[in-house]
Biopython code that builds the backbone (N, CA, C, O; Angstrom):
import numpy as np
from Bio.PDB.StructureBuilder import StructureBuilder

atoms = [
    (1, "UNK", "N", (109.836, 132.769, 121.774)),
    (1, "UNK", "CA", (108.724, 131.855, 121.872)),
    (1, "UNK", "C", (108.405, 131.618, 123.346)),
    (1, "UNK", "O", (109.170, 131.594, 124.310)),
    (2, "UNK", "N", (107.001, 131.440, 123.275)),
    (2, "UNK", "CA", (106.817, 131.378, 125.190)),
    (2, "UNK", "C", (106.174, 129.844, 125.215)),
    (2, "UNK", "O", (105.352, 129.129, 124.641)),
    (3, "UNK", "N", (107.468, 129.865, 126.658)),
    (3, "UNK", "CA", (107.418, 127.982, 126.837)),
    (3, "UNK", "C", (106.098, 127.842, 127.913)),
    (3, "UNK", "O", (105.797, 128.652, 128.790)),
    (4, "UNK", "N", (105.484, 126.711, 127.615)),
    (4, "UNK", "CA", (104.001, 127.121, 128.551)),
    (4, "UNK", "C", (104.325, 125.736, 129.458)),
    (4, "UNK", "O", (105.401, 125.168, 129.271)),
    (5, "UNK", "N", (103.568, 125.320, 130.235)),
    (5, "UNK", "CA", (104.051, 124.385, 131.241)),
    (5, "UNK", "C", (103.436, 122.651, 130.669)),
    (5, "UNK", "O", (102.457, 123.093, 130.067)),
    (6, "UNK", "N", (103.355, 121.455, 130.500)),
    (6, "UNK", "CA", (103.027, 120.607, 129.936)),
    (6, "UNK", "C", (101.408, 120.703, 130.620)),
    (6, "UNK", "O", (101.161, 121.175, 131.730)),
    (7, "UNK", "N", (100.368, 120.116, 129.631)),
    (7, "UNK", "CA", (99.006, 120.148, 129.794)),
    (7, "UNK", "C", (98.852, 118.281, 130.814)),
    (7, "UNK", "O", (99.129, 117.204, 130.288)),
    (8, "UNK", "N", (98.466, 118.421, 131.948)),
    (8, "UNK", "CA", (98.017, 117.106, 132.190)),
    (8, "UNK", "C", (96.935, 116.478, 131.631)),
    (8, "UNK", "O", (95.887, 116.890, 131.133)),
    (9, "UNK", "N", (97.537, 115.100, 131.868)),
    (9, "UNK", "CA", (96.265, 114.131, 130.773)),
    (9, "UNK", "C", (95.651, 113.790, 131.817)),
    (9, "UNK", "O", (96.351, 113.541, 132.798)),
    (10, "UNK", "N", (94.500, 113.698, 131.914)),
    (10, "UNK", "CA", (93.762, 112.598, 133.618)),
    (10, "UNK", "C", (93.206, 111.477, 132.755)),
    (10, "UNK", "O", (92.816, 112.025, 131.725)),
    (11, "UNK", "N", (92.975, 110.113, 132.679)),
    (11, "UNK", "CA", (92.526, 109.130, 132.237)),
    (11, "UNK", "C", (90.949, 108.824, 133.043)),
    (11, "UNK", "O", (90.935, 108.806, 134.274)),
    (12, "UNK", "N", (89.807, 108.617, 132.350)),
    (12, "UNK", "CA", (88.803, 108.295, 133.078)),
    (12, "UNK", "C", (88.841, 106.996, 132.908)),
    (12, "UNK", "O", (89.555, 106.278, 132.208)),
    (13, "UNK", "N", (87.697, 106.713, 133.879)),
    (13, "UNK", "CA", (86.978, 105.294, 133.644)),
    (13, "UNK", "C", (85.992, 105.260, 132.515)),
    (13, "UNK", "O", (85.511, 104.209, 132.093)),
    (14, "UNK", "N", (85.709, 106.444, 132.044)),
    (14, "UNK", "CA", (84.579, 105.900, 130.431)),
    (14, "UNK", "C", (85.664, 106.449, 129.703)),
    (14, "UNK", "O", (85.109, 107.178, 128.881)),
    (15, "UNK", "N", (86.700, 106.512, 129.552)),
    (15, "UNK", "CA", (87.479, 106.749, 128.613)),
    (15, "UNK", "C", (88.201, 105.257, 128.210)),
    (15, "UNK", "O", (88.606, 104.932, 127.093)),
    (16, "UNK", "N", (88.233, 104.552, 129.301)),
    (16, "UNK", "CA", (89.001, 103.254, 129.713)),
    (16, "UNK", "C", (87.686, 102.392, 128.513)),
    (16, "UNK", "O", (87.956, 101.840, 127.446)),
    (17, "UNK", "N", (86.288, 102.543, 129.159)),
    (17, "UNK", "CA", (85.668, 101.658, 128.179)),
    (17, "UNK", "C", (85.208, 101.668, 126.633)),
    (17, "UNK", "O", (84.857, 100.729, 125.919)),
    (18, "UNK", "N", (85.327, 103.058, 126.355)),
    (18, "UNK", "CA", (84.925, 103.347, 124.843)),
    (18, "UNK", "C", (86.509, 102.777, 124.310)),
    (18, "UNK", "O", (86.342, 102.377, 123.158)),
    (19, "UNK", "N", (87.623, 102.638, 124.621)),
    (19, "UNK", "CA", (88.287, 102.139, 124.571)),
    (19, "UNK", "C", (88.284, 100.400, 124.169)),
    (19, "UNK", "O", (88.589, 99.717, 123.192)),
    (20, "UNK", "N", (87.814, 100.202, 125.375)),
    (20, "UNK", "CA", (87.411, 98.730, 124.959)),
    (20, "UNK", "C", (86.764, 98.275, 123.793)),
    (20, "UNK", "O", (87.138, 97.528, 122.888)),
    (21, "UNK", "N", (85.508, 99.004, 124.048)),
    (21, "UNK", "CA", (84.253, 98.560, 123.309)),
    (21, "UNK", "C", (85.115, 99.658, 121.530)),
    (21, "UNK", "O", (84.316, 100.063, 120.686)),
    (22, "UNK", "N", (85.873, 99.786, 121.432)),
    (22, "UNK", "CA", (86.287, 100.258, 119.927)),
    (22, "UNK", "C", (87.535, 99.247, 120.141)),
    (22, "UNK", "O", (88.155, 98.892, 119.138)),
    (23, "UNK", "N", (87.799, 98.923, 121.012)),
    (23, "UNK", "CA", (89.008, 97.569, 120.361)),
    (23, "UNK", "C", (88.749, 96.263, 119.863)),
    (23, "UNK", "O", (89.453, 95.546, 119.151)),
    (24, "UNK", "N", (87.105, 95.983, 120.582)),
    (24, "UNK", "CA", (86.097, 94.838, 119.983)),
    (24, "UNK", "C", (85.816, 94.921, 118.874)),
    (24, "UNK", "O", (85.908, 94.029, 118.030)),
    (25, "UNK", "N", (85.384, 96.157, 118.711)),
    (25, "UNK", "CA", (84.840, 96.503, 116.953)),
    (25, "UNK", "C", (85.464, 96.228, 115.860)),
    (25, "UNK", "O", (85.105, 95.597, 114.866)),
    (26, "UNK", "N", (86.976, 97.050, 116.271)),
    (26, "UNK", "CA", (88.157, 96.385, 115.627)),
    (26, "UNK", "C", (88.252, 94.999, 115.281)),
    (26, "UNK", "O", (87.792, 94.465, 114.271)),
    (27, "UNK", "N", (88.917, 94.448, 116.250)),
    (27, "UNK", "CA", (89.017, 92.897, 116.509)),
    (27, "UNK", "C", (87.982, 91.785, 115.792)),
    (27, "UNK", "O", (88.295, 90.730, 115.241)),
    (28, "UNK", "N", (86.377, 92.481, 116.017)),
    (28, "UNK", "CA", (85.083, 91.948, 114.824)),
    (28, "UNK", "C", (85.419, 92.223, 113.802)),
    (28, "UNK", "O", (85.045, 91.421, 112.947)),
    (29, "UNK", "N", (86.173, 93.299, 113.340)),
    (29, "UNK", "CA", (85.508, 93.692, 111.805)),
    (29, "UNK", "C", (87.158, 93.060, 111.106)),
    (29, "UNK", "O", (87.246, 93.097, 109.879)),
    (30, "UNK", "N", (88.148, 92.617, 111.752)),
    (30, "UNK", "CA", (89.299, 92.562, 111.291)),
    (30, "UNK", "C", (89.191, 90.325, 111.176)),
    (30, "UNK", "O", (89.509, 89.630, 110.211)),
    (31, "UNK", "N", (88.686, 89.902, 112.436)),
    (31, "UNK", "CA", (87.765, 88.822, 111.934)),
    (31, "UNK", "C", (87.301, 88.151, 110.847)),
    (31, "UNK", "O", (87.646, 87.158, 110.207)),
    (32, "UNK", "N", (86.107, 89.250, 110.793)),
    (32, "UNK", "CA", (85.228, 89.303, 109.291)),
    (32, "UNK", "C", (85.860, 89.255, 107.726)),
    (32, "UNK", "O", (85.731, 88.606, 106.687)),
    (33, "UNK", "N", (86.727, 90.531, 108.340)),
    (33, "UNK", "CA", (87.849, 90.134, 107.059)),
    (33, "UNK", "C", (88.505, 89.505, 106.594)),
    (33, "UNK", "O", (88.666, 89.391, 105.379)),
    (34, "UNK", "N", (89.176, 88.803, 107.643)),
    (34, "UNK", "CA", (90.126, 87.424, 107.143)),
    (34, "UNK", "C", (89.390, 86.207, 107.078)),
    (34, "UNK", "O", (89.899, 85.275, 106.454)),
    (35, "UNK", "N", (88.125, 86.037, 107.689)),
    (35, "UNK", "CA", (87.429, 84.688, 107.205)),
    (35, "UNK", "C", (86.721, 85.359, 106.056)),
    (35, "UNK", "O", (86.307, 84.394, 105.412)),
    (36, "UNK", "N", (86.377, 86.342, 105.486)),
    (36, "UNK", "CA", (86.192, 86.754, 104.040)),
    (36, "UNK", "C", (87.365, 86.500, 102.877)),
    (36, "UNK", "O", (87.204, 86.280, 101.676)),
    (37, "UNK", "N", (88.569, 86.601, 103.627)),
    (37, "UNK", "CA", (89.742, 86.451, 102.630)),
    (37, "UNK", "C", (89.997, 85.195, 102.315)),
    (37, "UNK", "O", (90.596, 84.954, 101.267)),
    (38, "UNK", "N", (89.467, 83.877, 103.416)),
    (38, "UNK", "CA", (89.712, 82.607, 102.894)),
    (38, "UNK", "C", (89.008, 82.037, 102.640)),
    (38, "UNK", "O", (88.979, 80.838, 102.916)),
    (39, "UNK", "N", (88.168, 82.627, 102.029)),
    (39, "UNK", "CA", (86.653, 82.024, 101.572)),
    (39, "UNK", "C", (85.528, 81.970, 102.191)),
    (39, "UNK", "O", (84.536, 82.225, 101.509)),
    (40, "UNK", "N", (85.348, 81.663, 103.508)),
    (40, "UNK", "CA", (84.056, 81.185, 104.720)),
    (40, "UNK", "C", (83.228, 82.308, 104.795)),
    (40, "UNK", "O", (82.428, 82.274, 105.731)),
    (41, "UNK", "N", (83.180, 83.631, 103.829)),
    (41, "UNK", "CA", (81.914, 84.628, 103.854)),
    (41, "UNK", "C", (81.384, 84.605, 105.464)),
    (41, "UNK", "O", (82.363, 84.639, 106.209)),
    (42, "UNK", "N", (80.589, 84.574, 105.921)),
    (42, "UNK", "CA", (80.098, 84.819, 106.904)),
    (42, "UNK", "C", (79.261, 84.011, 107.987)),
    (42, "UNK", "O", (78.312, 84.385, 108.675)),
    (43, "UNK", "N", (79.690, 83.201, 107.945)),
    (43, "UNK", "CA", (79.527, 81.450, 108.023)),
    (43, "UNK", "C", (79.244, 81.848, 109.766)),
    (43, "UNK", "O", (78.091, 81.696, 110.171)),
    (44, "UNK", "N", (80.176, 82.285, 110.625)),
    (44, "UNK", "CA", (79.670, 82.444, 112.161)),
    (44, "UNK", "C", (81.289, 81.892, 112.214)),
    (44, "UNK", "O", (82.022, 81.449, 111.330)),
    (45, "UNK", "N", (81.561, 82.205, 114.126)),
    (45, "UNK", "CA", (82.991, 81.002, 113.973)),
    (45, "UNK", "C", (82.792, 79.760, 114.425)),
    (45, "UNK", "O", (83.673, 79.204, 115.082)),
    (46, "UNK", "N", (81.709, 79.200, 114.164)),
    (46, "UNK", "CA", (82.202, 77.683, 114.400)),
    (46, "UNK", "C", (82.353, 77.120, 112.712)),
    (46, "UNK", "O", (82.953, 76.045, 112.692)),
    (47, "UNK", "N", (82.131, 77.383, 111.956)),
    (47, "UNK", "CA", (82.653, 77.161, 110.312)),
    (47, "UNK", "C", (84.222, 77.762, 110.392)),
    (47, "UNK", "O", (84.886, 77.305, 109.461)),
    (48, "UNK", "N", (84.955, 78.627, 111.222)),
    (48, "UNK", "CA", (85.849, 79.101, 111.309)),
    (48, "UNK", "C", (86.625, 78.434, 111.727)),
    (48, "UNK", "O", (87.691, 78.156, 111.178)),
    (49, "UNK", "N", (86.135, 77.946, 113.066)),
    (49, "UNK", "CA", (86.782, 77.335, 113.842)),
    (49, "UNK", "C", (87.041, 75.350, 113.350)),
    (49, "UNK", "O", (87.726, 74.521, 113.950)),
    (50, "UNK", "N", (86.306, 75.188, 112.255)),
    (50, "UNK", "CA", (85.990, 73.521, 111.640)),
    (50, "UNK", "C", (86.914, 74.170, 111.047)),
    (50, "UNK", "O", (87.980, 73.701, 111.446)),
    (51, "UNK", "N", (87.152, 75.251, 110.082)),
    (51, "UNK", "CA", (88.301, 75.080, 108.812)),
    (51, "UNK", "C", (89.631, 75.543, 109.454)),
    (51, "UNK", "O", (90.691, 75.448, 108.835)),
    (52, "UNK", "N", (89.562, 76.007, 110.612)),
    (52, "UNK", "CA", (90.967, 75.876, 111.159)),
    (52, "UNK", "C", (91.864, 74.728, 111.547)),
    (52, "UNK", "O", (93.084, 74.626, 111.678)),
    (53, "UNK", "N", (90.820, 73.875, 111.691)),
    (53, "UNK", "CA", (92.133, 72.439, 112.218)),
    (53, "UNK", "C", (92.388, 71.912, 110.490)),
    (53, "UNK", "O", (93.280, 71.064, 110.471)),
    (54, "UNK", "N", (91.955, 72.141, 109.394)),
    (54, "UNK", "CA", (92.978, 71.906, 108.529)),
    (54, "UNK", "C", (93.569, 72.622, 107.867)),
    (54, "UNK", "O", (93.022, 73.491, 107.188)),
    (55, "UNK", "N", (95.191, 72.371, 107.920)),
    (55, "UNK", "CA", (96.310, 72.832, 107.385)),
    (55, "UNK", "C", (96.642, 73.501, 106.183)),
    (55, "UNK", "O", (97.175, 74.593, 105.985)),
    (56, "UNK", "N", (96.107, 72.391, 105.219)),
    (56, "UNK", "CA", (95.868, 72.719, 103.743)),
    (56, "UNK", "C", (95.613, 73.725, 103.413)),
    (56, "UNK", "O", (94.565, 74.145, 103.905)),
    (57, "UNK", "N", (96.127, 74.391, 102.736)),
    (57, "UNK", "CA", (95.065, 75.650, 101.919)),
    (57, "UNK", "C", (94.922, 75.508, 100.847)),
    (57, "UNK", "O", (95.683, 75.056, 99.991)),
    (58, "UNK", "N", (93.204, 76.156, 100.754)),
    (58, "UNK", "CA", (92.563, 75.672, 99.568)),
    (58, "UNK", "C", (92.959, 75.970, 98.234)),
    (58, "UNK", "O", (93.217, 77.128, 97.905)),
    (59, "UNK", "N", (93.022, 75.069, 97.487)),
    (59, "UNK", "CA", (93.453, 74.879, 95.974)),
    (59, "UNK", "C", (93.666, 76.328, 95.285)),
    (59, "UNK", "O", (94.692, 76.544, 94.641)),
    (60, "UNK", "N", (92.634, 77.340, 95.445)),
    (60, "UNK", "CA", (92.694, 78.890, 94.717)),
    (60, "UNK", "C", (93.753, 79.572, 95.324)),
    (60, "UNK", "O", (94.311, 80.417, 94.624)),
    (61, "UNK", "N", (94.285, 79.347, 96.825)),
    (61, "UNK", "CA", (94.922, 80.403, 97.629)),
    (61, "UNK", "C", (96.489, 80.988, 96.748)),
    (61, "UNK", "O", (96.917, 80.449, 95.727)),
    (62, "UNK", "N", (96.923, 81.781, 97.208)),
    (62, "UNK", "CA", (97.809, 82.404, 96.352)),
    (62, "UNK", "C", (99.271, 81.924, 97.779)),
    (62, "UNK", "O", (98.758, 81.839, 98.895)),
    (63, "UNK", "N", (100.234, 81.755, 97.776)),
    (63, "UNK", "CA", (101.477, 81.689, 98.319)),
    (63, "UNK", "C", (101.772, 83.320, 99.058)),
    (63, "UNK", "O", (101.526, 84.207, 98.241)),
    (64, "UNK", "N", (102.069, 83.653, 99.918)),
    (64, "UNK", "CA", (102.810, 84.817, 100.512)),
    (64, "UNK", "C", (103.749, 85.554, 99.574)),
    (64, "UNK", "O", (103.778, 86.775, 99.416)),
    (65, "UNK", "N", (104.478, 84.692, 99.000)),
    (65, "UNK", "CA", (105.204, 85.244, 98.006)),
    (65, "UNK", "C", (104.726, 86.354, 96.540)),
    (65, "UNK", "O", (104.990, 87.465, 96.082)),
    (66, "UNK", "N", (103.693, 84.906, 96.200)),
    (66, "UNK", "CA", (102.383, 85.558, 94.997)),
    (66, "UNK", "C", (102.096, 86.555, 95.571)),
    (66, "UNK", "O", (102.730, 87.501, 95.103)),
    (67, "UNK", "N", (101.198, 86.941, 96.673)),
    (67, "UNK", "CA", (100.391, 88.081, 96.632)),
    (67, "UNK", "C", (101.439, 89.507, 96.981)),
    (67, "UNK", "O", (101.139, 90.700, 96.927)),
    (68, "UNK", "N", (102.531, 88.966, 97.287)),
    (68, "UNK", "CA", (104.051, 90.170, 97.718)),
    (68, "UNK", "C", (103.930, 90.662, 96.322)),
    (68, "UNK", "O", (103.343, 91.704, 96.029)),
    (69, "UNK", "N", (104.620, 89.718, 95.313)),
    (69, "UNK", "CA", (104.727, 89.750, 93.897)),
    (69, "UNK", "C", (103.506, 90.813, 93.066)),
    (69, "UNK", "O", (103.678, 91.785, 92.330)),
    (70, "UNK", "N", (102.472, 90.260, 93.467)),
    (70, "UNK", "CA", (101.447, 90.917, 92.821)),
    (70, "UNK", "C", (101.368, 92.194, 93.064)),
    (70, "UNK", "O", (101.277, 93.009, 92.146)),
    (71, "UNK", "N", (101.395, 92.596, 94.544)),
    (71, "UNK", "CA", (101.228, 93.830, 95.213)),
    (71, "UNK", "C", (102.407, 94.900, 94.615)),
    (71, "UNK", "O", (102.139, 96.069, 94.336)),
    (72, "UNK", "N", (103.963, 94.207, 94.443)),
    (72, "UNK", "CA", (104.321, 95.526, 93.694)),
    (72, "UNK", "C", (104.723, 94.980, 92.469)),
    (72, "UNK", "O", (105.825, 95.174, 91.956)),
    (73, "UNK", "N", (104.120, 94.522, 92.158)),
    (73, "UNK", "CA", (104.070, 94.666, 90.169)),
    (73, "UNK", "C", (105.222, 93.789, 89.463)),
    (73, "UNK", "O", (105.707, 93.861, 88.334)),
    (74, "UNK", "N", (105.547, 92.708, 90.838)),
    (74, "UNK", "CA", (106.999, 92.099, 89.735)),
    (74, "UNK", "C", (106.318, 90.692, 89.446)),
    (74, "UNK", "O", (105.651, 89.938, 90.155)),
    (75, "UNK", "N", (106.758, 90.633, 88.094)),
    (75, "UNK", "CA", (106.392, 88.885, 87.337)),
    (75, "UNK", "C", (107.671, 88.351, 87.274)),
    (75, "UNK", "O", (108.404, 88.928, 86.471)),
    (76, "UNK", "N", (108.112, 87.511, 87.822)),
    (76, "UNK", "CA", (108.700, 86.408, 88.136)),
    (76, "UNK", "C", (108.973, 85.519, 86.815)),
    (76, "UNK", "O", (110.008, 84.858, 86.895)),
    (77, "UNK", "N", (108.435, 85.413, 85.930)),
    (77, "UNK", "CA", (108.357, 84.533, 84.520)),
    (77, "UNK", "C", (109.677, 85.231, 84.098)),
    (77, "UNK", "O", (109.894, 86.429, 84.282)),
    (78, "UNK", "N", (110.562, 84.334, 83.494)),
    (78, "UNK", "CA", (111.951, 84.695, 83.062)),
    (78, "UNK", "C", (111.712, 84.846, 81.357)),
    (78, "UNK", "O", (111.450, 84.008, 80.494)),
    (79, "UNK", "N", (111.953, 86.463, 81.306)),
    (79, "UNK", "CA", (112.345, 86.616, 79.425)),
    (79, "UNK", "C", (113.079, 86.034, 79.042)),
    (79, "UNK", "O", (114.117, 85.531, 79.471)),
    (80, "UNK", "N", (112.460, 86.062, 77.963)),
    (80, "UNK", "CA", (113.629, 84.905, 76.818)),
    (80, "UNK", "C", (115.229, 85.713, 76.427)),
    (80, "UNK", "O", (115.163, 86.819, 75.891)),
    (81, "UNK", "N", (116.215, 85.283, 76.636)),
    (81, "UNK", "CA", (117.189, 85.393, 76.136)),
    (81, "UNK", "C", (117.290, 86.236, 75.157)),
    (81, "UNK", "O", (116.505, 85.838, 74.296)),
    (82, "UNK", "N", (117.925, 87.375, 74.727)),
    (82, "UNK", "CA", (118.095, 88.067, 73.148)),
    (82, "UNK", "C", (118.984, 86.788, 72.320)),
    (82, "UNK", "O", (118.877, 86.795, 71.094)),
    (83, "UNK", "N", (119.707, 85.880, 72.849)),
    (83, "UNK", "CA", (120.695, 85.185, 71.931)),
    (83, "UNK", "C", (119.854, 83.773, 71.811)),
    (83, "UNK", "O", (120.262, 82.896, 71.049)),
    (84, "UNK", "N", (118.805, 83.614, 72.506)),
    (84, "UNK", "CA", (117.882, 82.473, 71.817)),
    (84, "UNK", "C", (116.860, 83.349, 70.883)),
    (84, "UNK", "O", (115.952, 82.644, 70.443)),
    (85, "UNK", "N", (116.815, 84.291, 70.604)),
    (85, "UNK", "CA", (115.591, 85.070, 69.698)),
    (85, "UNK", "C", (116.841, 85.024, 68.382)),
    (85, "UNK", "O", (116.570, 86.206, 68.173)),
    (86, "UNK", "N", (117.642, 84.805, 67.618)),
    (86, "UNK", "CA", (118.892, 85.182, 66.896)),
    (86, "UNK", "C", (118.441, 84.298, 65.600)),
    (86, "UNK", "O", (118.659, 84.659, 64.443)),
    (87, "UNK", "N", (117.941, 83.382, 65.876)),
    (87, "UNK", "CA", (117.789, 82.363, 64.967)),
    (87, "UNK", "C", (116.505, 82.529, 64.469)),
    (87, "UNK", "O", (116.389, 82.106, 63.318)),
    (88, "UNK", "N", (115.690, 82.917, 64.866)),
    (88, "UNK", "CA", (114.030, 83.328, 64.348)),
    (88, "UNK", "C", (113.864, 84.296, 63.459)),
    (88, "UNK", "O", (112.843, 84.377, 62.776)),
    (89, "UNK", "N", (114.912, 85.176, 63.377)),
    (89, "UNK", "CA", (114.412, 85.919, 62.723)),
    (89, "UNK", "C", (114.441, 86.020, 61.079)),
    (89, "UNK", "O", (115.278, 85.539, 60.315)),
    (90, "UNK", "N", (113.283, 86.783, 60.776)),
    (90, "UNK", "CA", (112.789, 86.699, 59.379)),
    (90, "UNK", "C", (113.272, 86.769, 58.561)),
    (90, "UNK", "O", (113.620, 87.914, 58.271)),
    (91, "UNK", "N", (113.786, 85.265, 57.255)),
    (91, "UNK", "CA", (114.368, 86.192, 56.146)),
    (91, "UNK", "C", (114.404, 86.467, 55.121)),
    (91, "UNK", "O", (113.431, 86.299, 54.385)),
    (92, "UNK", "N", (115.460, 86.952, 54.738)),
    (92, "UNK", "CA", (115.319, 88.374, 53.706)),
    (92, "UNK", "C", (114.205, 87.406, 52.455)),
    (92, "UNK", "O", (114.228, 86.178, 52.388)),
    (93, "UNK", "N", (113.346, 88.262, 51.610)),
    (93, "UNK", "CA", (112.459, 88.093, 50.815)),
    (93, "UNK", "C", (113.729, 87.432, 49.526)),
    (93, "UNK", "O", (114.935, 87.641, 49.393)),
    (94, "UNK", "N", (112.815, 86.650, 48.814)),
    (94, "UNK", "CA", (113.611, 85.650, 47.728)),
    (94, "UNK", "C", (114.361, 86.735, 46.688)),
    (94, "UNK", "O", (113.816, 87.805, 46.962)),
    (95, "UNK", "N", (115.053, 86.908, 45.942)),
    (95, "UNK", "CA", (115.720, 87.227, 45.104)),
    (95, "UNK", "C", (114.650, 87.579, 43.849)),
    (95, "UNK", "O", (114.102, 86.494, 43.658)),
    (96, "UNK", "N", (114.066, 88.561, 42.883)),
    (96, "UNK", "CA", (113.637, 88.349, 42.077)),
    (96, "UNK", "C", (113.712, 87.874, 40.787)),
    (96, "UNK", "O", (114.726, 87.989, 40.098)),
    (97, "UNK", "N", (112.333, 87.160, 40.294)),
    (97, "UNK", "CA", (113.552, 86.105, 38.949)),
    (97, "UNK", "C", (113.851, 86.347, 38.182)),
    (97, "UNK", "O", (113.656, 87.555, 38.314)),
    (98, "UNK", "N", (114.301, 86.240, 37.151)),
    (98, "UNK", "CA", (115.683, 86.593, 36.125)),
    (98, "UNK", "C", (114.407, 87.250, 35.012)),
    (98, "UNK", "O", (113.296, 86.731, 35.123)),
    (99, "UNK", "N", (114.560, 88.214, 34.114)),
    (99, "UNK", "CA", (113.306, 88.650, 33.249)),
    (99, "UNK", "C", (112.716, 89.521, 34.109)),
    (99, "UNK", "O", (111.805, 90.105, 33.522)),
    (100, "UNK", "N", (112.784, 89.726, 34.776)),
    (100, "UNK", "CA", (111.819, 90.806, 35.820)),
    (100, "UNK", "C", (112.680, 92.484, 36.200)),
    (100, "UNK", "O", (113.815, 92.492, 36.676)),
    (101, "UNK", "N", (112.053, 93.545, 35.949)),
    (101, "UNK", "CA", (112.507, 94.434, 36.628)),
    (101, "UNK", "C", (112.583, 94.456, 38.328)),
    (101, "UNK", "O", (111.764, 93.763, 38.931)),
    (102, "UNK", "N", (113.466, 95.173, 39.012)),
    (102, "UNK", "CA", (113.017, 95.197, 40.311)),
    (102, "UNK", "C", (112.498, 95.655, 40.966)),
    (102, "UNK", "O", (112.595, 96.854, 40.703)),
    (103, "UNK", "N", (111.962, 95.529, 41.708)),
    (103, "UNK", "CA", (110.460, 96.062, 42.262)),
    (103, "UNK", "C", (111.385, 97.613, 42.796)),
    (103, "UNK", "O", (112.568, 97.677, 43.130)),
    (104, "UNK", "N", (110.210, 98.909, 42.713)),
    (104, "UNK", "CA", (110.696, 100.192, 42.922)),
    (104, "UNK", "C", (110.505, 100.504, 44.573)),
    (104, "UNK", "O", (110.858, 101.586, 45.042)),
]
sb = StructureBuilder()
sb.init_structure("model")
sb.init_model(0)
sb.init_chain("A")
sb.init_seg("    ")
for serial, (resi, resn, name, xyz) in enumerate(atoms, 1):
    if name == "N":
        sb.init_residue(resn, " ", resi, " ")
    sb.init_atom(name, np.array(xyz, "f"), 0.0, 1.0, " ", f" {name:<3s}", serial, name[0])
structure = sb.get_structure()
């Protein structure tokens, strides 16, 4: 195999700003998303910035835990016992009455 010598990188100055100006874009559109995720649609940030000084989260929000839970598929609700199901079950049909053949 033929070893070739490392390629230099040179860094520009418009390399420096498309840089920038795509880390803004980012930073907007990642924004947008999380005041979409807590409800405030597209409100601007000063609606952002009013629902940030309170703490609370709103009544619908799901816990960190919930949306973990949800994401890989585990329910948390505890099955019932097989030795509390023991007593429910169905039984046997009555005896047939005396004079009767038995059913085939």
């Amino acid at each position: 195999m033929i070893k070739r010598k490392p390629t230099r990188i040179e860094l520009k100055l418009d390399d420096l700003d498309e840089f920038e100006a795509v880390k803004k874009e980012v930073e907007e559109r990642r924004k947008q998303r999380n005041a979409e995720l807590l409800g405030l649609g597209t409100q601007g940030e000063g609606a952002a910035a009013a629902t940030n000084g309170d703490t609370s989260p709103p009544p619908s929000a799901k816990t960190k835990a919930d949306r973990i839970n949800e994401r890989i598929g585990y329910d948390p609700t505890p099955v019932p016992d097989a030795t509390a199901r023991v007593g429910t079950l169905p039984s046997p049909p009555p005896p047939p009455a005396t004079g009767q053949p038995p059913p085939r």
